[in-house]
C-alpha positions as CSV (number, residue, x, y, z in Angstrom):
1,X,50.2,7.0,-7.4
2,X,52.5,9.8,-8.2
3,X,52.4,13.2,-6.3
4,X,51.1,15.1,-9.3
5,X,48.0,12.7,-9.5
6,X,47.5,12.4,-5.1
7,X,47.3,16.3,-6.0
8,X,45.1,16.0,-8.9
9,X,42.3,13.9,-6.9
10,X,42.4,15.5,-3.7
11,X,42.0,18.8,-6.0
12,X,38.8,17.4,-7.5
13,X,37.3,16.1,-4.3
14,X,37.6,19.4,-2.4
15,X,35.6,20.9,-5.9
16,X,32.9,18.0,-5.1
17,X,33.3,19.4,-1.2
18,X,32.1,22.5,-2.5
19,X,29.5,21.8,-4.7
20,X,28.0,19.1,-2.1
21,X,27.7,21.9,0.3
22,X,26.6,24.7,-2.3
23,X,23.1,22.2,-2.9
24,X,22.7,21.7,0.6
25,X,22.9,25.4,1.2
26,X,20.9,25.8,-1.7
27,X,18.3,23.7,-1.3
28,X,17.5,24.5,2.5
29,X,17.5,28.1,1.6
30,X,15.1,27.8,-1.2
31,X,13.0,24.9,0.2
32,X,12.6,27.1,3.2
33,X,11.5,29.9,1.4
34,X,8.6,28.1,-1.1
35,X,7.2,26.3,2.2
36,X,6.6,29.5,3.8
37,X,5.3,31.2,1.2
38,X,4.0,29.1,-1.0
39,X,3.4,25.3,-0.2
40,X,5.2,23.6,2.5
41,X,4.8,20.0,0.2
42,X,6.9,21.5,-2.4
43,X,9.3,23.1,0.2
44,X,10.1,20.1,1.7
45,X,11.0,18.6,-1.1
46,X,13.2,21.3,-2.3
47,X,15.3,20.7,0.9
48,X,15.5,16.9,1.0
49,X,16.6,16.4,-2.7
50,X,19.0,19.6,-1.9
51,X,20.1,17.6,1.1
52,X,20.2,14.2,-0.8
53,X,22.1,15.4,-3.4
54,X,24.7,17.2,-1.5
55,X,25.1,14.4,1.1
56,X,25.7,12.0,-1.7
57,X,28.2,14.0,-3.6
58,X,29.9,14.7,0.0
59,X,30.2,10.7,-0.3
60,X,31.3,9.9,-3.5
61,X,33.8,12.4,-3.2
62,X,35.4,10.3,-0.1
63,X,34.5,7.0,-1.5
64,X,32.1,6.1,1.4
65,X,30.1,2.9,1.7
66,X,27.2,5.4,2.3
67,X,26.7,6.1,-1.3
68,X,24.6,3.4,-1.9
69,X,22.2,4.1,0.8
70,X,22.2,7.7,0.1
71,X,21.9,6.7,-3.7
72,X,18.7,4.7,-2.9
73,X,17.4,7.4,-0.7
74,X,18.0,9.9,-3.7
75,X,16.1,8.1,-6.0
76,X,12.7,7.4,-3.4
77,X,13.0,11.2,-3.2
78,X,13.0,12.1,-6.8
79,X,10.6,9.3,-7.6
80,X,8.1,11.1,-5.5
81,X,9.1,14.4,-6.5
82,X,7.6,13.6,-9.7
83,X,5.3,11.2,-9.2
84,X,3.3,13.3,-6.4
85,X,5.1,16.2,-4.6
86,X,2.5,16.0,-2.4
87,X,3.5,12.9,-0.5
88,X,6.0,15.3,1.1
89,X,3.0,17.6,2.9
90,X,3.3,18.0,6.9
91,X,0.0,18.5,8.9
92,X,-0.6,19.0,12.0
93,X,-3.5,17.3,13.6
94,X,-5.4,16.9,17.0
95,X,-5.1,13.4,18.3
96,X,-7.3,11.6,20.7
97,X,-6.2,13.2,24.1
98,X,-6.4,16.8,22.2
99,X,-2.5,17.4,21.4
100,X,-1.7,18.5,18.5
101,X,0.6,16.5,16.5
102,X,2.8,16.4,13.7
103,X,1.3,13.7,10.7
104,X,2.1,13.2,6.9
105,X,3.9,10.3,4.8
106,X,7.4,11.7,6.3
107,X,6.8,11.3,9.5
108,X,5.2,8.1,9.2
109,X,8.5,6.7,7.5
110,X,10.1,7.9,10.8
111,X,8.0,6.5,13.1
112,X,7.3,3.0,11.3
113,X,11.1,2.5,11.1
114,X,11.8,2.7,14.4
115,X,11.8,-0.6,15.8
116,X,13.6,-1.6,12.2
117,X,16.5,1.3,12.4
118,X,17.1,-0.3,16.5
119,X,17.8,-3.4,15.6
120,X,19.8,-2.8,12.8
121,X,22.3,-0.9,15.3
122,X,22.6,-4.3,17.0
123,X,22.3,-6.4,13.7
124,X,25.4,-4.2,12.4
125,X,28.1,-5.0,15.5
126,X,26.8,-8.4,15.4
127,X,27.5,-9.2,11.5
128,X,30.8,-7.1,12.3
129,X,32.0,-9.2,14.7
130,X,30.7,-12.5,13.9
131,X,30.9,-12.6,10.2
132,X,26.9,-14.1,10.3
133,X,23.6,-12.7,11.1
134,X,21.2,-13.3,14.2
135,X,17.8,-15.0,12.3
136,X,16.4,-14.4,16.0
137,X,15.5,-11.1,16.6
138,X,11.7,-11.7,16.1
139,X,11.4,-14.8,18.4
140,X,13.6,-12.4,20.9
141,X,11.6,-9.3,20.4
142,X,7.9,-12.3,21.2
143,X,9.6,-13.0,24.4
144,X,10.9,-9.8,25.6
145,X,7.3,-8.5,24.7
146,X,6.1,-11.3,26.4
147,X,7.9,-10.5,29.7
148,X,7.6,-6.6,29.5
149,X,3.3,-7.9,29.5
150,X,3.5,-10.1,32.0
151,X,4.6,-7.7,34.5
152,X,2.7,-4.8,33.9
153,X,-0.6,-6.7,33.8
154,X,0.4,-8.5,36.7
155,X,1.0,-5.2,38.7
156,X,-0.1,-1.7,38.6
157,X,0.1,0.7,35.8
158,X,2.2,3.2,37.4
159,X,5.9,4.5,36.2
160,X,8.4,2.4,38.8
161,X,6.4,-0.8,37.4
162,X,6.9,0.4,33.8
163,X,10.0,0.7,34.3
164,X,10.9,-2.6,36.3
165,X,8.7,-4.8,33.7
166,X,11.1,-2.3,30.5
167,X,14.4,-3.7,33.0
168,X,13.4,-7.1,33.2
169,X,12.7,-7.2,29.0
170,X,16.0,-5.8,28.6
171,X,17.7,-8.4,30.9
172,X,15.4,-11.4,29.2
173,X,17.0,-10.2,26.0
174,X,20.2,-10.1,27.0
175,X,19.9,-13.6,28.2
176,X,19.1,-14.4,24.9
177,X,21.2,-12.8,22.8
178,X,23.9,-14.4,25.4
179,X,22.5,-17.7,24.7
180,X,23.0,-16.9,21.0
181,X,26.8,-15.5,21.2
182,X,28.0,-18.1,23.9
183,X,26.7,-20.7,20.5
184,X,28.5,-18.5,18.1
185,X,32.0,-17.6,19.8
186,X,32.6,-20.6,22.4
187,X,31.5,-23.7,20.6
188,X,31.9,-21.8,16.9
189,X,28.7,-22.5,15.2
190,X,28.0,-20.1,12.4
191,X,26.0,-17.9,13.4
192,X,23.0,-17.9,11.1
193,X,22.3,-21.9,12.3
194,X,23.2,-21.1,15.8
195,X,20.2,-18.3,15.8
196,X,17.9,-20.9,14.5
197,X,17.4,-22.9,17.6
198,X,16.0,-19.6,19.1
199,X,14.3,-18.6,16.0
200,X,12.5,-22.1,16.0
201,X,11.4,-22.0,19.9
202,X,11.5,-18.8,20.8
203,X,7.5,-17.7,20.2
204,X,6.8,-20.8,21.6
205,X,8.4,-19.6,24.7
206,X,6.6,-16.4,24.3
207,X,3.3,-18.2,24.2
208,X,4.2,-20.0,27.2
209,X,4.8,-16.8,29.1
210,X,1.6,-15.5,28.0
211,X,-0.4,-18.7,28.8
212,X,-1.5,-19.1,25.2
213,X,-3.6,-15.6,25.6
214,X,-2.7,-12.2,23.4
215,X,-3.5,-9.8,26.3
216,X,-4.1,-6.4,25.3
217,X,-2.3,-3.0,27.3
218,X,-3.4,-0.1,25.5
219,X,-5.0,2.9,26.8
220,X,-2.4,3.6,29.7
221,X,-0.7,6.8,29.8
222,X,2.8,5.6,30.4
223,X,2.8,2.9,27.5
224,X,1.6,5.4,25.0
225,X,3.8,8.2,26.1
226,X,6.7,5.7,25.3
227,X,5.2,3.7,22.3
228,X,2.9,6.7,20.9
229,X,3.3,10.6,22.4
230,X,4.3,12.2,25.1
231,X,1.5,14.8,26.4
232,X,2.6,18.4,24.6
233,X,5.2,16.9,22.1
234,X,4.4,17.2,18.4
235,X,6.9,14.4,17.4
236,X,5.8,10.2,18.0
237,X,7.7,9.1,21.1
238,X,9.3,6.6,18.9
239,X,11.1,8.5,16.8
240,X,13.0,10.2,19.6
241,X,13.7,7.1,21.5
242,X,15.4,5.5,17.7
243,X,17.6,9.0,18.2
244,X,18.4,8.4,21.8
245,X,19.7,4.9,21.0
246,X,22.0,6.3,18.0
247,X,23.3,8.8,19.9
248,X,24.2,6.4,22.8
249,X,26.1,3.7,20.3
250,X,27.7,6.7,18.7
251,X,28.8,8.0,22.0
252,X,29.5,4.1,23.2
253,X,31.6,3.9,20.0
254,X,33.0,7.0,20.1
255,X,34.6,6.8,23.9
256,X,35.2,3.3,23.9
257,X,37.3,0.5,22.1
258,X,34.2,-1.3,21.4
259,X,33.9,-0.4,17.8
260,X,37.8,-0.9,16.9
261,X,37.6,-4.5,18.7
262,X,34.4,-5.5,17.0
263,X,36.0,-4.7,13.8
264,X,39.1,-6.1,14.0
265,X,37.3,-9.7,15.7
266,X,35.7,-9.3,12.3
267,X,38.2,-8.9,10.6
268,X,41.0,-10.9,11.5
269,X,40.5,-13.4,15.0
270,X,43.2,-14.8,15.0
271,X,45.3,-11.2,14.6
272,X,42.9,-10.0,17.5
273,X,43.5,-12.4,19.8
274,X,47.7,-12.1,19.4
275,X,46.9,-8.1,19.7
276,X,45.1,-9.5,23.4
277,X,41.9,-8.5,22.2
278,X,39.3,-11.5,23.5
279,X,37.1,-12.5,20.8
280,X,34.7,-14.5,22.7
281,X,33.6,-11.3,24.7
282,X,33.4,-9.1,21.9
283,X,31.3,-11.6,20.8
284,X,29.3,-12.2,23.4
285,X,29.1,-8.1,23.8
286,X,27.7,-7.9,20.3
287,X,25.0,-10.3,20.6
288,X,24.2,-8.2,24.1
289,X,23.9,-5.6,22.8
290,X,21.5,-6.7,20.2
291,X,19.3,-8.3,22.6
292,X,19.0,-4.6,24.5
293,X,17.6,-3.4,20.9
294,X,15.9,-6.0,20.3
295,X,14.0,-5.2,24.1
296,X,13.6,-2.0,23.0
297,X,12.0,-2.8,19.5
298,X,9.8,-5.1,21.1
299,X,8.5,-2.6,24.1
300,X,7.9,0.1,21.0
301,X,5.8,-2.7,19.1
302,X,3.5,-4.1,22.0
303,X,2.7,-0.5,22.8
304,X,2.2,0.2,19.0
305,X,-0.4,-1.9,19.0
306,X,-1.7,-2.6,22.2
307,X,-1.1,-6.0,22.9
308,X,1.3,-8.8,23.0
309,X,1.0,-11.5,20.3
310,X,3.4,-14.1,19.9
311,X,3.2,-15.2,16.4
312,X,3.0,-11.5,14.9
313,X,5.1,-9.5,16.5
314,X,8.0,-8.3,14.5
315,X,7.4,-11.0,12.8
316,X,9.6,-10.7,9.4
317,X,12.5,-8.2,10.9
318,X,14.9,-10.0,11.1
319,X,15.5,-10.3,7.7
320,X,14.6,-6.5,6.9
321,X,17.1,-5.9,9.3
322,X,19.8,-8.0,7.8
323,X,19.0,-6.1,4.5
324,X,19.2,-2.7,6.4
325,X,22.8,-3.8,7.3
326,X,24.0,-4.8,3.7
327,X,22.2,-1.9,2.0
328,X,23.9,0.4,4.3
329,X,27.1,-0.5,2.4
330,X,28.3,-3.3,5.0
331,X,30.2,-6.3,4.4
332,X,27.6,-9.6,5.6
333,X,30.8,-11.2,6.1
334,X,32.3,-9.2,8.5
335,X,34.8,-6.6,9.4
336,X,34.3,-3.2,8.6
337,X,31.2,-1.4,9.5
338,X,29.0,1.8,9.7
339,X,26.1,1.9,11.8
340,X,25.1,5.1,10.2
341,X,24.7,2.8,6.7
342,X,21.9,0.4,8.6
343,X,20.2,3.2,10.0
344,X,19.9,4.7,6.5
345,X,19.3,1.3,5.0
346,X,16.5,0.7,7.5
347,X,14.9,4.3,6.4
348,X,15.2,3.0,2.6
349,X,13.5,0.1,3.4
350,X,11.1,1.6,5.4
351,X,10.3,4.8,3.1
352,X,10.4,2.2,-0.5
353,X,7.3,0.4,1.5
354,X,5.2,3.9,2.2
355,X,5.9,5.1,-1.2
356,X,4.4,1.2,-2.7
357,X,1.5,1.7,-0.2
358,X,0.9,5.6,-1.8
359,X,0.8,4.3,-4.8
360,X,-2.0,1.4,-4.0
361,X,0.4,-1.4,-4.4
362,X,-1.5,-4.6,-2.7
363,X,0.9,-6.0,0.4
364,X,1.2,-9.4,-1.4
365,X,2.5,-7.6,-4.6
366,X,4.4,-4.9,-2.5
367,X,7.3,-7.7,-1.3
368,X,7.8,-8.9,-4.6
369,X,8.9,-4.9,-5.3
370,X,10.6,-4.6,-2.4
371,X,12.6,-8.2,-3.3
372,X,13.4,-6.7,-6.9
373,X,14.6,-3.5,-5.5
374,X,16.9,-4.6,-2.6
375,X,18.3,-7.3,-4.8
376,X,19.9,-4.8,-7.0
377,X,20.9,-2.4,-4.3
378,X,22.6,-4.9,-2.6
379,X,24.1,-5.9,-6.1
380,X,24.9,-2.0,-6.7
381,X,27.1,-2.6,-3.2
382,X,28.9,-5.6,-3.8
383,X,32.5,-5.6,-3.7
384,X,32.8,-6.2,-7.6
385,X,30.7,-3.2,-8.6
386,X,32.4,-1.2,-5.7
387,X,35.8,-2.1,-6.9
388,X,34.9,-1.4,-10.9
389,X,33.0,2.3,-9.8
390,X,36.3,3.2,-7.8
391,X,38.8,2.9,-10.5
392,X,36.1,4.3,-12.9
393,X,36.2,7.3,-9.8
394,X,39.2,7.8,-9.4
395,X,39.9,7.4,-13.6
396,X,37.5,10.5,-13.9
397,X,39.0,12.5,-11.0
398,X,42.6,12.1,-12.0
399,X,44.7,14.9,-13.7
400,X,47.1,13.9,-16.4
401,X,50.3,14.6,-16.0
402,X,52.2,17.3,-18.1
403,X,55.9,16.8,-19.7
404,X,57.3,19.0,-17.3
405,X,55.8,16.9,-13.9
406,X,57.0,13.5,-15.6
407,X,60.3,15.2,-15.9
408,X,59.7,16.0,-12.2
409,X,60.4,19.9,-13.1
């Protein structure tokens, strides 16, 4: 590319850079001003599609694999815009131990993804570094529930036991995902058929641990400050503790060569290895570091619903979470990766199933959407249509050259 046209397209992305942050501005400012004075339904949705748009213009003009997820995210928005602006109302309401909490269709999304939006922070590193997917993560999540149970109910409810029966989950996980990785990067079975052993046994293990029985934990204050509210907080527990873990994989990521050695693992082994990068620990790490999530998913769901049951209990996620990793504009083979594109792809799923469930879709008839609708998003972020929508991009954003600059005057 000449110097004229490098000029030319960095001139028409800093226009996009100023438009994307004009409708942010924009919409805050205005959405701000018709919740307060007129509706706060309307309002809010004034600021997300001001938000939406901006943030997806902010990516197109960079190229980033986050338009897709931010494309998808647009259109739930203006869908509901116009099908029912009210599906974007925040209430407050009293809940059963009289604090008063936060409730509508929004923050449901937020708080039904949780457990989703975790485990596609693992899924992500271990797709990036593995070039496969862990089909485990349910089985996982049965026995780290399983564990986390048996402990509490086997002890007091008090904090320190809480917290020792979270630990032991945690390191149950670990031992699986372990299990998992040492299959995947020592004895180099794909990963998808490695992860099936586990995904085969593993709630039979669970059901073992439990002794065949579903035993129930609810009504105890520490497990529903952590899986419901904490006593004087507006905001459902879960939805901080999904912010907690991004912030610490950001950070992680941020402060440490984790993310470049996961990538280039994925990328290229053998260059990694010459490089003295180990793949067979950033392996290993990756599939870790899922099991943690997968821990914390699992501790989130059996205090969701009160009890432990082995054959239901995240049943299904790991394939919403594989699909949170490609929609979030992530290669399934590999390489290159964004956790911020799952945890957006897990709100998309997430927020396309509340939106079916407004609209009185029956669950049997609501996958069959859901299939139709990920299959062309994931389509919409294939490598093909990337590749033809960035020379169409960058076709539309370059400046022809005058005479005078092919003359190089």
């Amino acid at each position: 590319m000449s110097r004229a046209n490098f000029a030319g397209l960095r001139g028409g992305r800093s226009v996009i850079s100023i438009v994307a942050a004009a409708l942010m501005l924009a919409g805050a400012v205005i959405g701000l001003i018709v919740a307060l004075s007129i509706n706060i339904a309307p309002g809010v949705a004034i600021i997300l599609a001001g938000l939406g748009l901006g943030s997806l213009l902010f990516a197109a003009g960079k190229r980033s694999q986050l338009i897709i997820p931010l494309l998808a995210l647009n259109l739930l928005i203006f869908f509901n815009i116009f099908r029912d602006v009210s599906f974007f109302s925040i209430e407050t309401l009293v809940n059963s131990i009289g604090d008063t909490v936060l409730s509508g269709n929004l923050v449901f999304i937020l708080h039904r993804a949780t457990e989703l939006v975790v485990l596609a922070m693992g899924m992500t590193l271990v797709t990036s570094a593995s070039k496969g997917q862990d089909i485990s993560v349910g089985a996982a999540a049965s026995i780290a529930g399983a564990v986390f149970v048996r402990i509490v109910l086997a002890n007091e409810f008090t904090l320190p036991y809480m917290i020792l029966a979270f630990l032991a989950s945690c390191l149950v996980a670990m031992l699986v995902g372990a299990f998992n990785g040492t299959l995947v990067a020592v004895f180099r079975i794909q990963p998808m058929i490695a992860t099936l052993i586990m995904f085969t046994t593993g709630r039979s293990i669970a059901y073992w641990i439990n002794g065949g029985a579903t035993p129930t934990v609810n009504n105890h204050v520490w497990l529903d400050s952590f899986s419901r509210f904490i006593p004087g907080v507006p905001v459902h527990t879960p939805i901080i503790t999904a912010i907690i873990c991004g912030i610490i994989i950001t950070l992680v990521l941020k402060f440490t060569n984790l993310g470049l050695y996961t990538q280039s693992v994925g990328i290229n082994e053998r260059a990694a290895r010459l490089n003295g990068i180990n793949p067979i620990r950033v392996k290993l790490l990756a599939f870790m570091i899922l099991g943690l999530c997968v821990a914390v998913a699992a501790v989130i769901s059996v205090g969701r619903i009160g009890l432990i049951n082995h054959e239901t209990i995240l049943r299904g996620s790991e394939m919403d979470a594989i699909l949170a990793v490609a929609i979030g504009g992530n290669a399934l083979s590999g390489g290159k990766f964004k956790i911020s594109g799952s945890v957006l792809g897990a709100y998309v799923i997430t927020g396309l199933t509340e939106t079916l469930y407004s609209m009185r879709v029956s669950s049997t008839d609501i996958q069959a959407v859901k299939a139709v609708v990920i299959i062309i998003l994931v389509v919409l972020g294939s490598p093909v249509v990337k590749e033809l929508v960035g020379r169409l991009w960058g076709f539309l954003l370059r400046k022809k050259e005058t005479p005078a600059m092919k003359e190089g005057i």
